[in-house]
N, C-alpha and C positions, 0 to 999 in steps of 0.2 A: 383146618378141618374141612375135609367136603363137605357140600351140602348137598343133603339129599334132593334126589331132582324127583317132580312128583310123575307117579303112574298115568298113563293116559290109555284108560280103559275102552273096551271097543262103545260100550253104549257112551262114555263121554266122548268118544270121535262123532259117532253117529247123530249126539245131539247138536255139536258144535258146527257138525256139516248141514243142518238143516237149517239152523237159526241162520247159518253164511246165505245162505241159497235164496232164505223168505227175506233176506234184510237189503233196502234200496242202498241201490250201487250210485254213485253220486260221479258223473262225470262232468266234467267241464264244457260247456256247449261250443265252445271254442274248435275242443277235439272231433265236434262232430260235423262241422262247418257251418253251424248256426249263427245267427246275428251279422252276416254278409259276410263270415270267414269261412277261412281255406281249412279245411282240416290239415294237420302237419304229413301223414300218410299223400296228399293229394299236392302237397305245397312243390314248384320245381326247385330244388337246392340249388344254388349259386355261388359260385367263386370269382374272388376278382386278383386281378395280377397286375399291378401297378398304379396303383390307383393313389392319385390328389388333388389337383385341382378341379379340370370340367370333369375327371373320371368321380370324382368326388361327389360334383353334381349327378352325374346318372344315373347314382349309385341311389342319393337320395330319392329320384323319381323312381327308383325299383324299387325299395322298401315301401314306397306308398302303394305296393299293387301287392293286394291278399295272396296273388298266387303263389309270392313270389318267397322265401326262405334264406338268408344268408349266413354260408357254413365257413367259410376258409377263403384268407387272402396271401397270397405272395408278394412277396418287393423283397427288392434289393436293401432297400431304408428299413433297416430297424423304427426310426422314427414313424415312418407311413404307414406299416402294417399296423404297429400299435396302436395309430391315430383310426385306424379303418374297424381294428379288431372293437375298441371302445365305443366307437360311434352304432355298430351292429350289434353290440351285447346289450347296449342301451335298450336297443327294439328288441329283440327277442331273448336276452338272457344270455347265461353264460354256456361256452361250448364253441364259440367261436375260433378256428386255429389260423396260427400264423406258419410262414415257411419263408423261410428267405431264397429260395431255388423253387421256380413254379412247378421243374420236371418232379418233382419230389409227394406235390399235392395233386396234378393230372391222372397220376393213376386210381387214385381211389372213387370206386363205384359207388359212391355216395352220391356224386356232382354231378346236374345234369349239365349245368351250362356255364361261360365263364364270362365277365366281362374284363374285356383288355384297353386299359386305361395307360400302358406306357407311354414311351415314347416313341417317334416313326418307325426309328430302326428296326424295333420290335415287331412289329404288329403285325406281318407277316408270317415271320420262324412263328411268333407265340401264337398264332391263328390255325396253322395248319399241325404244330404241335398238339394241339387241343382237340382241333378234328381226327389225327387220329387216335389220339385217348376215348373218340368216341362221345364228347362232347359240344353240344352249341354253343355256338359264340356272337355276344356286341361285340364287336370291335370299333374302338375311336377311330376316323379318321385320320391323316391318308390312309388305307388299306395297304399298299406299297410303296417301296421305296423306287422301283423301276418297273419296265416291259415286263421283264422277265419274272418279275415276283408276283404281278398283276394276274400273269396267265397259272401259274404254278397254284396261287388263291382258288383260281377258279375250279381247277382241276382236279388240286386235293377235295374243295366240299361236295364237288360229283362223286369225284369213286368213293366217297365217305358218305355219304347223303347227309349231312348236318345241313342245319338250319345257321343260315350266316346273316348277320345285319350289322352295317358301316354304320359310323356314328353320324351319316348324313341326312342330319332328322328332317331337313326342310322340303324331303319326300312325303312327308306326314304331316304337314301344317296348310292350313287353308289356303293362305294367302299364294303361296308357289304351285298347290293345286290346284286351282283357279285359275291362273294366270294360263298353266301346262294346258289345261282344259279347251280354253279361247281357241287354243291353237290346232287342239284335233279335232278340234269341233267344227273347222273352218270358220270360222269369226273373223280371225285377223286376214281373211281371203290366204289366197298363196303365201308360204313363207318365204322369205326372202334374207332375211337374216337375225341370226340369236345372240345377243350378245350376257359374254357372262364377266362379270365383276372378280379382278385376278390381284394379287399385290404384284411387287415389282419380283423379277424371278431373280435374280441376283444371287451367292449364297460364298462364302469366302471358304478359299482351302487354308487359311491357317490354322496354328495351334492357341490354344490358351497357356499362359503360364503354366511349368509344373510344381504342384503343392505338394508336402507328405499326405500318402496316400490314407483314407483312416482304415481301421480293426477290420478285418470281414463282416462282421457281426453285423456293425453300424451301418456301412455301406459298403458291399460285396462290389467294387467299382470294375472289375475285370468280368464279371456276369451283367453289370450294367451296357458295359461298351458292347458285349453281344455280337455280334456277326460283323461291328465293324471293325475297321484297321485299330489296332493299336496304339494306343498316346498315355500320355501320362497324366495324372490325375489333377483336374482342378475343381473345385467345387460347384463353380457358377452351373458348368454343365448341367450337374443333377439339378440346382434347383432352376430350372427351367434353361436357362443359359445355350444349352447346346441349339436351338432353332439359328436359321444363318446358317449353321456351318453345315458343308457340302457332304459328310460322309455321314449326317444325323438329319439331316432336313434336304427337304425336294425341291427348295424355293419357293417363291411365291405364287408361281401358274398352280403348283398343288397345292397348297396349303389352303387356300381360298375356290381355286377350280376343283376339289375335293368333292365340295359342295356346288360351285353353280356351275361347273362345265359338266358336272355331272346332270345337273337341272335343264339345260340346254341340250344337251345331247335325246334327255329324256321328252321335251316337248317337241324339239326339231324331228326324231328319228322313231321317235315311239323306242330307243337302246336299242334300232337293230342295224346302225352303220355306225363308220367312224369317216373323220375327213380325209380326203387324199392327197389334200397340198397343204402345206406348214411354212408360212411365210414370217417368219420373225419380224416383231417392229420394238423402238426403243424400250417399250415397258412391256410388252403383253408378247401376242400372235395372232396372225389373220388368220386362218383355213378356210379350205373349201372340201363341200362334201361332194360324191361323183353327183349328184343331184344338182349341183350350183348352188346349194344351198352356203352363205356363210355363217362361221361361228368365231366371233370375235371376243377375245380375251385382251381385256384393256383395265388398268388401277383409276382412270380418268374418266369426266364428261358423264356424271352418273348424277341424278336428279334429288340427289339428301333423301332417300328412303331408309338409310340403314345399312349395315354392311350387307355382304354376300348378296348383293342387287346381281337384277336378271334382267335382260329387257329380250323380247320378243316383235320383230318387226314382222308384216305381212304388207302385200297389195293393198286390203283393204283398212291398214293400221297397225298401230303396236298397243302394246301394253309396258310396262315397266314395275318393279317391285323389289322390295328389300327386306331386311329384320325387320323395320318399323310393323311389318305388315300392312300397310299403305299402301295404295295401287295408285297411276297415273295412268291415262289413256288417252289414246292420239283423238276422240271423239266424245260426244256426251251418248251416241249410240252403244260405245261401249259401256261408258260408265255407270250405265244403265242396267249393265249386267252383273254389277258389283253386287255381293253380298256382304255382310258381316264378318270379318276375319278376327278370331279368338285368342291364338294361341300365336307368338312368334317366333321367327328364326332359332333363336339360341334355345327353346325350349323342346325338351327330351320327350317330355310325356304320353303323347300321343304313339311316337315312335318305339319307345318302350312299351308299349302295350302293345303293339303290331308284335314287336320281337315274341314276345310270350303265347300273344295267340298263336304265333307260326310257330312255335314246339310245341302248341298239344295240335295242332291241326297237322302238322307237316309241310302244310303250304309256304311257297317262297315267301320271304318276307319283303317288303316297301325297297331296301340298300342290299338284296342278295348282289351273293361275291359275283352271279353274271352280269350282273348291269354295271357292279362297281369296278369290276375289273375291265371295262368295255370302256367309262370315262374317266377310269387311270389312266388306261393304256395313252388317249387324247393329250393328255395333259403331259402325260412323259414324254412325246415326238412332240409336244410345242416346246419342253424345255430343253431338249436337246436341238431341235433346232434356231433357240434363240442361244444356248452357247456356241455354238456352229456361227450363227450368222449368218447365214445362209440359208434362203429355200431347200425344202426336204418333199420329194411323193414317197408316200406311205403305200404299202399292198394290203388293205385290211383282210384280206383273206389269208395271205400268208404272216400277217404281222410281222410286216420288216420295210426296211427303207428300199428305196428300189435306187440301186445304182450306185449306193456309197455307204463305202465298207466302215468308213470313219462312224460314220449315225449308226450301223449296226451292231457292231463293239458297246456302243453308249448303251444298247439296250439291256444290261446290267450288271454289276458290278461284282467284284470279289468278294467271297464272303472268308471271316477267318478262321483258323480250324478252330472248335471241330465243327460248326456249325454248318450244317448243309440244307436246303429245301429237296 
């Protein structure tokens, strides 16, 4: 039997439209950005694409910032994305999407910005992918894999005008700020030389074992390998396993000069030269800038402050520092200049707040692709000239080796189809 549905006469519309109108509308002060929050209309949505370990950590330091909103992640790992999607629905509820192919989540005009947490190979193609999707990007460290990707970085986020920041947070911590400061301050009088804390560059062209490969699902392993050569699948690679090997990893001058040849370049040049001689020695690289200034990449003879140590010499003294956030100096005149250092090496925080203020302001951020791309480019001609073995001059204006066709080849690598910069 139907039931009859009852009349809704104009005077009971008319009632029911007044009583709505006089009756308090109860909104959530949350949605209006009350009690230190972001309203969600104001919040920047976030995507992240590869994300687990230190990517895992950043992710953490960006849920702690109101501005910040996280909508969608990418990986290859079924496993990962699930572990990312659970951790983000925690904070903000359910809605969170997963995509096992990043090209699939970049087009939606939902995201303003992404962070890239893969692996080296990556971080590149998925950086300037993302730029032009028209979105900003962290990017973990290294920035590139070679020269040639270092400059292509730079290039894309100009004619794209995105907002870029490397994962090279010790731009943004006290202790390496301070130290940079001495130096343009003239404190340590004339510079004379900068030394940055490097592993050994080393990196092996074998294979690993071939394993059955698993489901796409689980791990999409032929979108994992990405722009590199082809191999066959073993497991170790994914979970972290692939560092070492030369067609996934840059060695140890980048891996570690990521961060402090980048810090030296930054206190030595102010980021606006690179060195013109590249003198290989057993573990690291000398150089020289046309200034006579040196910047020496060495894994040794560093004073127990913590990794990615810096040391800054001058006429008038050096200073020295590392994660510890610890300072040493060649005077009690200096030490005198010490302040309080907070926050250390390994931590994101500060950095990540830099990244977010530079997408509402526009302004460069702390690790833009120009500075990062300027003390890639350093670390790429030390490790090509410490596989060479041999002294290498550099044309920083032309970005190329002068005189040897061998080191201009090196400056970068095949990519496999279809992946192109």
């Amino acid at each position: 039997m139907e039931l009859e549905r009852p009349m809704l006469t104009r005077r009971r519309f008319l009632a029911t439209a007044a009583a709505l109108a006089t009756a308090p509308t109860l909104i959530p002060g949350s949605a209006l950005g009350k009690d230190n929050t972001v309203a969600p209309s104001n919040r920047i949505a976030l995507a992240g694409l590869g994300i687990r370990h230190r990517g895992g950590y950043v992710l953490k330091c960006m849920m702690g910032e109101p501005v910040m909103q996280f909508v969608a992640i990418a990986d290859v790992r079924k496993d990962s994305r699930e572990n990312v999607k659970r951790t983000a629905e925690a904070k903000y509820g359910p809605g969170v999407d997963t995509y096992r192919d990043f090209r699939e989540m970049l087009p939606r005009e939902d995201i303003d910005a992404v962070l890239i947490a893969t692996g080296d190979r990556w971080h590149t193609m998925a950086s300037i992918y993302a730029a032009k999707a028209g979105k900003d990007i962290y990017c973990e460290k290294p920035s590139s894999m070679t020269i040639a990707e270092s400059l292509a970085l730079a290039e894309v986020m100009r004619r794209y005008g995105r907002i870029y920041q490397a994962g090279t947070q010790r731009r943004s911590i006290d202790n390496f700020i301070f130290a940079k400061n001495l130096c343009r301050e003239g404190k340590l009088g004339e510079l004379t030389a900068v030394h940055a804390n490097t592993r050994h560059p080393a990196t092996s062209h074998d294979w690993l074992p071939a394993q059955p490969e698993p489901d796409r699902d689980e791990i999409d392993w032929d979108l994992w390998l990405g722009p590199t050569p082809r191999r066959p699948y073993n497991r170790r690679y994914v979970d972290g396993g692939w560092r070492g090997y030369f067609d996934f990893h840059g060695g140890g001058i980048l891996e570690w000069g990521a961060h402090t040849v980048d810090l030296c370049n930054w206190a030595g040049t102010d980021d606006r030269e690179m060195p013109i001689l590249y003198e290989p020695t057993p573990s690291g690289c000398d150089t020289t800038y046309k200034s006579g200034l040196k910047l020496v990449m060495r894994d040794h003879g560093w004073l127990g402050l913590g990794s990615c140590c810096i040391r800054y010499e001058g006429k008038d003294g050096w200073v020295e520092t590392g994660d510890s956030g610890r300072l040493e100096f060649s005077s009690g005149r200096l030490r005198a200049e010490q302040r309080k250092c907070s926050e250390v090496g390994t931590s994101a925080v500060s950095h990540v707040k830099n990244f977010f203020d530079s997408i509402k302001t526009r302004k460069p951020a702390h690790s833009n692709a120009e500075v990062v791309a300027r003390s890639h480019v350093i670390c790429h001609a030390a490790y090509i000239a410490w596989q060479l073995g041999r002294p290498l001059r550099f044309d920083p204006d032309k970005i190329e080796f002068i005189g040897d066709d061998e080191a201009n080849r090196m400056r970068s690598r095949a990519l496999r189809d279809p992946w192109r910069i």
